[in-house]
C-alpha positions in Angstrom: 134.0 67.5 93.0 135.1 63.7 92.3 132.5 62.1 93.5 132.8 58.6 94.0 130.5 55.8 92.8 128.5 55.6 95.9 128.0 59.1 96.3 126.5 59.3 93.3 124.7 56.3 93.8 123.1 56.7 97.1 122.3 60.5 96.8 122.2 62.0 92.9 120.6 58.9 90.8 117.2 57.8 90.2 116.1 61.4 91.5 112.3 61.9 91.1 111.9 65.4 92.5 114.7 67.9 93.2 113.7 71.0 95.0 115.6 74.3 95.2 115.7 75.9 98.6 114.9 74.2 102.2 112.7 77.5 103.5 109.3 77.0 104.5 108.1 77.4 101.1 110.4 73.9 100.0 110.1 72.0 102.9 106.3 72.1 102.7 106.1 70.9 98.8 108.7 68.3 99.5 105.8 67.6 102.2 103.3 67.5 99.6 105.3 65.2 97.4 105.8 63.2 99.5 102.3 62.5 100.3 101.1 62.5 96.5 104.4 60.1 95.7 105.0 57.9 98.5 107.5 56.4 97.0 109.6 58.8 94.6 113.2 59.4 95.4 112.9 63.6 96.7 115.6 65.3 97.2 116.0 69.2 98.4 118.8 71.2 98.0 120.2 74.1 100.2 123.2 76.6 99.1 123.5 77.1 102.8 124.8 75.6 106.3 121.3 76.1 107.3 118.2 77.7 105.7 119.1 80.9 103.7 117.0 83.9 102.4 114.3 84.9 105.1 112.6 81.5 106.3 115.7 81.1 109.3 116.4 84.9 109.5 112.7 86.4 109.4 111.4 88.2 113.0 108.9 85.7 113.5 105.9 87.5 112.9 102.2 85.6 112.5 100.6 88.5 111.0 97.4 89.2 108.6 98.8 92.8 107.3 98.4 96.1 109.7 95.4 98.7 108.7 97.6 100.9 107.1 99.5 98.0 105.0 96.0 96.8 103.8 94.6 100.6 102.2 97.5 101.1 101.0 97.3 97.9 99.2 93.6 98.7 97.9 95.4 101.0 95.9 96.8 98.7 93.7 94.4 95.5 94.6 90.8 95.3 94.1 88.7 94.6 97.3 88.8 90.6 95.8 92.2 90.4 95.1 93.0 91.8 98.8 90.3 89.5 100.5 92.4 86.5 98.7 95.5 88.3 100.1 94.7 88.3 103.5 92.6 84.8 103.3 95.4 83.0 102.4 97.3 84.7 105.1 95.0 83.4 107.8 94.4 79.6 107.0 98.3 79.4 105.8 98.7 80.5 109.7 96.4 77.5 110.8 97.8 75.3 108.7 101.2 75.8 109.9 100.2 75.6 113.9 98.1 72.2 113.0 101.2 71.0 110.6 103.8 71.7 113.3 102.1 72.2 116.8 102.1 75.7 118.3 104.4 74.1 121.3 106.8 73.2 118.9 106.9 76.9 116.8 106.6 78.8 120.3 103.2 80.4 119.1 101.4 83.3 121.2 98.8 85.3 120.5 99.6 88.4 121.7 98.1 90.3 119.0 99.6 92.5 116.5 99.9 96.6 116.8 100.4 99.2 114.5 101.8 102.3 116.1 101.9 105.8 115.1 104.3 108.0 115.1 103.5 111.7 116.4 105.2 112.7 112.6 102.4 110.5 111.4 99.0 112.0 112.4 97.8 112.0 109.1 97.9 108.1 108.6 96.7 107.9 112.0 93.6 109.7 111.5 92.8 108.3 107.7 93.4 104.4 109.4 90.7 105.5 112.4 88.1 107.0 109.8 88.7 103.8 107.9 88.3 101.1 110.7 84.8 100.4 110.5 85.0 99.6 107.0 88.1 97.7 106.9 86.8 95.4 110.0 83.5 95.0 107.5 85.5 94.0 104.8 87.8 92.0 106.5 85.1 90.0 108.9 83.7 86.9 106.6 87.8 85.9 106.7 88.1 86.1 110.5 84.4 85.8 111.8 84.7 88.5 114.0 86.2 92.6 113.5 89.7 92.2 113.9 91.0 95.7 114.4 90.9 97.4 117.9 91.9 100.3 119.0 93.8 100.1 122.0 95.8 102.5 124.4 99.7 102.9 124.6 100.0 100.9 127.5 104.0 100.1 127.1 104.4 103.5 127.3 106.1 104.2 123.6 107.3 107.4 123.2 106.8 110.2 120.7 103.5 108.3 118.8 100.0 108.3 118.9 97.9 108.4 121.9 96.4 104.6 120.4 97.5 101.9 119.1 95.8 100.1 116.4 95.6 96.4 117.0 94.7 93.3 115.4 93.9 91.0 117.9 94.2 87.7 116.3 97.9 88.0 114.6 100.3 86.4 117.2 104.5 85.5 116.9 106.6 82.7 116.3 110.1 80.8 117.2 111.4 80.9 113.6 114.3 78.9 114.8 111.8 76.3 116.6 109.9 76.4 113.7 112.5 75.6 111.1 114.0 72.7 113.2 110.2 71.1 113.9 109.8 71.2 109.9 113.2 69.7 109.1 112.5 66.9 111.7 109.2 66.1 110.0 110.6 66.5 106.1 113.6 64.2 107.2 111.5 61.5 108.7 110.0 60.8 105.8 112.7 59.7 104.2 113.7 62.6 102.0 117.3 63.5 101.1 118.5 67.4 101.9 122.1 68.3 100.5 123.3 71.8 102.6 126.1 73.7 100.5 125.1 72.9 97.7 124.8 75.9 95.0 122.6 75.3 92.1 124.1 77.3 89.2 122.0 76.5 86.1 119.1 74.4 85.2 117.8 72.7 82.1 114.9 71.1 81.3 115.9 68.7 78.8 112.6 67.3 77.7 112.8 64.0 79.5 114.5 65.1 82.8 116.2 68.1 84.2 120.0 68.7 84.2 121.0 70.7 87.3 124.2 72.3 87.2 125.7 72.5 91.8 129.1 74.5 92.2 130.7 70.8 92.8 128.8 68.6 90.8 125.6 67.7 87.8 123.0 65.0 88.1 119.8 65.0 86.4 116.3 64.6 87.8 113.1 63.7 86.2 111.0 67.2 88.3 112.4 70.5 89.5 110.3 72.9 91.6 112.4 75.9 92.8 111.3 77.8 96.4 114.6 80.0 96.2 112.1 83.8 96.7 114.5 86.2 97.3 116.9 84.5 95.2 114.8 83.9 92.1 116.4 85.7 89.6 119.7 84.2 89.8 117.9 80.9 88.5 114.7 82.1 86.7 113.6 84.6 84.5 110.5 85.8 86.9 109.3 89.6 88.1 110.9 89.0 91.6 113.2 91.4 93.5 115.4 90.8 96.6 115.0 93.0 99.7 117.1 92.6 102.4 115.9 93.5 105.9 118.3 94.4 108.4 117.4 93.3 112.0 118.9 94.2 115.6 118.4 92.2 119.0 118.9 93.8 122.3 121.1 91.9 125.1 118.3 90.7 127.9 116.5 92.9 129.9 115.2 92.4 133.0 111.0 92.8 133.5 110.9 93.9 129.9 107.1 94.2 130.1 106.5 94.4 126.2 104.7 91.8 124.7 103.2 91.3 121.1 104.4 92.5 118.0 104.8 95.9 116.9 104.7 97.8 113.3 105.6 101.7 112.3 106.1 103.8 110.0 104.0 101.9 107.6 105.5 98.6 108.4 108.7 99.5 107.6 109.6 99.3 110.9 109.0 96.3 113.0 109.5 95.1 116.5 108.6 92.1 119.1 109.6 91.0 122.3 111.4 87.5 122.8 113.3 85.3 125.4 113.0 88.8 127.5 114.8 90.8 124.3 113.7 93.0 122.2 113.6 92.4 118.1 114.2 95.3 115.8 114.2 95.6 112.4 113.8 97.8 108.9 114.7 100.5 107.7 115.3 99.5 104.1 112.9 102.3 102.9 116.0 105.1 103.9 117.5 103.6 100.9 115.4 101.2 98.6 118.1 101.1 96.0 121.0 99.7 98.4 118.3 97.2 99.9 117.4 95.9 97.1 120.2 92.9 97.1 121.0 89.8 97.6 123.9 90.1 99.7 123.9 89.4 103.3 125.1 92.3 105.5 124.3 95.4 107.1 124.6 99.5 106.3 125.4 102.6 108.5 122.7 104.5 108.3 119.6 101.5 109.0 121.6 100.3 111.5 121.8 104.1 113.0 118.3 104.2 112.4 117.7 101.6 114.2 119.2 102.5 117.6 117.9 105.5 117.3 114.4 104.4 117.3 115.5 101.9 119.7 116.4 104.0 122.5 114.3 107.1 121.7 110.7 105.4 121.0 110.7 101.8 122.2 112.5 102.0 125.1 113.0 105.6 125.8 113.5 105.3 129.4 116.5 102.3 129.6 119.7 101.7 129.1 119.5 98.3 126.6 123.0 97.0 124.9 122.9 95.7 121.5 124.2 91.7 121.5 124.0 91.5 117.4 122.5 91.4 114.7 121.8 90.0 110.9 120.1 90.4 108.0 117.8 88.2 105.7 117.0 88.6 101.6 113.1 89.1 101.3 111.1 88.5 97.2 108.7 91.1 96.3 107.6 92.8 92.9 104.7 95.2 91.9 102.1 92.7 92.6 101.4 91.1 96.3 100.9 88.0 95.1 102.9 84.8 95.3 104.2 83.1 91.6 103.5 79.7 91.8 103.1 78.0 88.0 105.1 75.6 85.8 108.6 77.0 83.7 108.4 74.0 81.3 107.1 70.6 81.2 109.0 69.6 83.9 110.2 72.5 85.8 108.2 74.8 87.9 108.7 77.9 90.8 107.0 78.8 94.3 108.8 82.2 94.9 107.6 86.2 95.5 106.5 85.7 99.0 106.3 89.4 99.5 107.9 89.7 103.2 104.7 87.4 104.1 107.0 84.2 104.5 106.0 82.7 107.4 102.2 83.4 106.8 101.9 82.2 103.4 105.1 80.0 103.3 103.4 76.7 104.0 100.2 77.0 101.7 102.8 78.3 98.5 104.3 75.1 99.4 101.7 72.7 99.2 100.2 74.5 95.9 103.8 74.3 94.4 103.7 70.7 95.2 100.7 70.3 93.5 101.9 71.3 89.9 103.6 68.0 89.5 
């Protein structure tokens, strides 16, 4: 790109801290910056129009992890390692609401359900014998039991007589939400550049050459908050997953409220704006999921309606006005990476489909490396 003298001058020199990624997880450490370095020159870039990866295309879910998601996970986490889990969960919840304003991220508490399919009796039974000693576990974190049972009152077809609920998870506006935060990062004076492709970075000792599709510059920090996108940049045990999502046209007196899991969370639903959210499916085929590029398949997006019309809302007629898809970071481990590349170069990424709830704390700890 030939950049002029001003350009260069006004937006790529004398950069302090550049960040990689305007999600939640980058918006929050260019937060955190900016309250540690009130005066440094921060600047966050974005390969996107608007927020890519999950933080702008995520269902919007304020959840802790459903019964099922949390044994399963105790058999790969010890009881500490899952209480951290979930702990930071919760208070990065709270610290998003008091950051942004529940008005201003459309926040209910409608509580979170896990359903069961009729297919799934088995789980069902095993996360009922379990209950009492995963509300025991889980109760120092939320100071009461947070795991109901509760009946099938929005009359969902072909599952178990019960749902299983946790009463304190609640939903979001993810749109709402990424606009408030924006608002708030911008007012303070820091710089975001939207198309702008990082290709390669080096730490260089003294500063950081960053290599954009257009253009270099150097800056003296780099923290990178790219999750899904990590491995195109860093050399970290993080793999995309893309999640496919549906959304129903409107439907009049849609009377479900709250959101929903199945099938092991695989599936997930919610109501908003009198719609109904849909998405998953990437376990019918892990290996074609496993991606960074945008788009949708055949047979989730089959799946989908299916489930749609023959469990959800078994007894309408609902259209389908679109849908989308968003590029999740997980690995082996449930746990976020957040830790320094170099001297001057560290990364905030693996957010393990647990975006919105552990976005804004990943962000503040990533902040806190430099």
């Amino acid at each position: 790109m030939n950049l002029s003298y001003w350009e260069r001058k006004s937006w790529l020199s004398e950069v302090d801290f550049t960040i990689i990624g305007s999600g939640i997880v980058g918006l929050t450490c260019a937060l955190r910056l900016r309250e540690k370095h009130p005066k440094a020159n921060i600047l966050v870039l974005e390969r996107g129009v608007l927020p890519q990866g999950a933080s702008t295309k995520n269902a919007g879910f304020a959840c802790f992890g459903s019964i099922s998601e949390i044994l399963s996970d105790l058999k790969s986490h010890s009881e500490e390692e899952l209480l951290s889990l979930v702990e930071q969960r919760y208070w990065g919840i709270q610290s998003l609401r008091e950051l942004l304003g529940d008005d201003n991220i459309g926040y209910f508490k409608y509580g979170g359900h896990e359903v069961f399919l009729e297919k799934d009796a088995d789980l069902y039974e095993q996360c009922l014998d379990k209950l009492e000693y995963i509300n025991a576990l889980l109760r120092p974190i939320f100071k009461q039991a947070p795991f109901e049972v509760s009946d099938n009152r929005f009359r969902f077809k072909g599952v178990q007589e019960n749902y299983i609920t946790h009463r304190l998870e609640g939903q979001i506006n993810t749109g709402n939400m990424m606009r408030s935060l924006l608002q708030k990062v911008q007012t303070t004076g820091i710089q975001i550049l939207n198309a702008t492709e990082v290709k390669k970075i080096e730490d260089l000792g003294r500063s950081v050459l960053v290599s954009c599709a257009h253009f270099d510059f150097k800056t003296n920090k780099l923290l990178t908050a790219t999750n899904g996108f990590a491995q195109q940049l860093l050399r970290e045990e993080v793999q995309p997953a893309r999640a496919q999502v549906i959304i129903t046209k409107p439907i009049p007196g849609l009377a479900i409220k709250g959101t929903f899991h199945f099938d092991e969370g695989y599936y997930y639903f919610r109501n908003i704006d009198n719609r109904i959210l849909f998405g998953g499916g990437r376990n019918l085929d892990f290996n074609m999921e496993e991606t960074t590029e945008f788009g949708s398949t055949q047979v989730v997006q089959d799946k989908l309606k299916d489930l749609l019309q023959t469990v959800i809302l078994p007894h309408q007629e609902v259209e389908i006005d679109y849908g989308w898809s968003g590029i999740m970071g997980v690995g082996s481990q449930k746990r976020p990476i957040i830790k320094p590349l170099s001297e001057n170069v560290a990364c905030g990424v693996r957010l393990g489909g647990m975006g919105i709830a552990i976005g804004t704390s990943v962000g503040r700890q990533l902040g806190d490396l430099f």
